[in-house]
N, C-alpha and C positions, 0 to 999 in steps of 0.2 A: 288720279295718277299723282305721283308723290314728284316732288323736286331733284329733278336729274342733277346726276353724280358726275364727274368727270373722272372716270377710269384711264389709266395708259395701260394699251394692251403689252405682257409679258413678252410677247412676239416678236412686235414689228414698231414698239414704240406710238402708235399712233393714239391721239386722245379720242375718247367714246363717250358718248353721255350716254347715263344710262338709270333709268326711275331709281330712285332708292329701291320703291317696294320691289323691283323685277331683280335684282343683286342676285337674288338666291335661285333664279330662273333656268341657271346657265345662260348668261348671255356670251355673243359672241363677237367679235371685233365686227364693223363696217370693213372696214380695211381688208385686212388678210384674210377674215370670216372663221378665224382659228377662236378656243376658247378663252375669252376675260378670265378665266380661275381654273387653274387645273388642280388647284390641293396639293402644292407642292411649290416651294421655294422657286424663283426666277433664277439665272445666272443672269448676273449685268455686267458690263464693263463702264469706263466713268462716266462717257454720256449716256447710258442707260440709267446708272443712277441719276444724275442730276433731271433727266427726264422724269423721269417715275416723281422724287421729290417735289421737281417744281411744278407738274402739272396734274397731280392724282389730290382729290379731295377725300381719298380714305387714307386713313395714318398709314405710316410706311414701315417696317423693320426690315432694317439691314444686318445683315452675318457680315464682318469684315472677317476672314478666313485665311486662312494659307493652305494649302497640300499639306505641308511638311511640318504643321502644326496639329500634334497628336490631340491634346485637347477640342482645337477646332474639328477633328477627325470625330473625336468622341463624342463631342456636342450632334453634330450632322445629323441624326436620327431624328432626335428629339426637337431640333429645328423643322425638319422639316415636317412631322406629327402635329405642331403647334401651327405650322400654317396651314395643315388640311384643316385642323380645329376651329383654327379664327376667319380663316377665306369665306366667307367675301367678303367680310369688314373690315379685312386687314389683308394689306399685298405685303408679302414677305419675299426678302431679296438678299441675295448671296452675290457677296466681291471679293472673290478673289486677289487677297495683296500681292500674292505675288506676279501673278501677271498686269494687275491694274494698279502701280501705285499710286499714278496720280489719283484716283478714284479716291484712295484713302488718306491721303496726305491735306487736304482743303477742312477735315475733321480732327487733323490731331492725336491720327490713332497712333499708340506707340505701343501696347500691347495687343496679340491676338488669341481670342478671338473676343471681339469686340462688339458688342449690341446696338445700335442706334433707332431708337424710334422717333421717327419724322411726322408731324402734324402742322397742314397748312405750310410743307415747304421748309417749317424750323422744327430743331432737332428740341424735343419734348424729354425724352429719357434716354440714358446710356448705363450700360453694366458692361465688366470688365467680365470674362473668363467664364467656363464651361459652366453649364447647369443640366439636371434632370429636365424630363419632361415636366412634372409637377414643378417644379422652381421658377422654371421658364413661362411656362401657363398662368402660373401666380403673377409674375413680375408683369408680364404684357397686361392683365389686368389692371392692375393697382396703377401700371403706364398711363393706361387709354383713360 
């Protein structure tokens, strides 16, 4: 058995540990008992970010977003393509600025839509504005 991970469930916020080797098992929360990885971006609000960041030992990507931000509109597909692609080794997470800006303000973001890849808690890589799916696939690599 491999060295358990500490996951925060997308759900209900709670921390999981969970084998490395099982990541790809479907695990499921203790807590809520809903799924660790659905292959699809989370919605979070601020303390669901700062949760997710400070207690998840798989790197984290955040979408800083708006509604009424076409680009970020545009982007949305291919964000969320690239988290079914990188889940489980990567939680990928969506904040909406306009309903959460404290959420996004503690980061500095002044353009959207805005990239932030979290590792161990600190931010690791940031990219400004929309990309394809192959861009965005590229960049989280080269990130990780």
């Amino acid at each position: 058995m491999s060295e358990p991970l500490h996951v925060v469930c997308p759900h209900c916020g709670r921390t999981n540990r969970v084998p490395a080797d099982r990541l790809a098992a479907a695990p499921t929360c203790g807590a809520c008992k809903q799924p660790l990885f659905t292959g699809r971006p989370a919605e979070v609000d601020a303390a669901g970010l700062q949760t997710q960041i400070g207690r998840s030992d798989l790197p984290v990507l955040v979408d800083f977003w708006a509604p009424w931000c076409a680009p970020c509109r545009m982007m949305a597909p291919a964000f969320a393509q690239v988290a079914g692609q990188f889940e489980p080794h990567l939680r990928c997470l969506k904040l909406n600025t306009e309903d959460h800006p404290d959420g996004a303000a503690p980061f500095g973001i002044r353009g959207i839509p805005t990239l932030i890849l979290f590792r161990g808690g600190r931010e690791a890589a940031r990219v400004s504005g929309a990309m394809d799916v192959r861009r965005l696939a590229d960049w989280v690599r080269q990130s990780l």
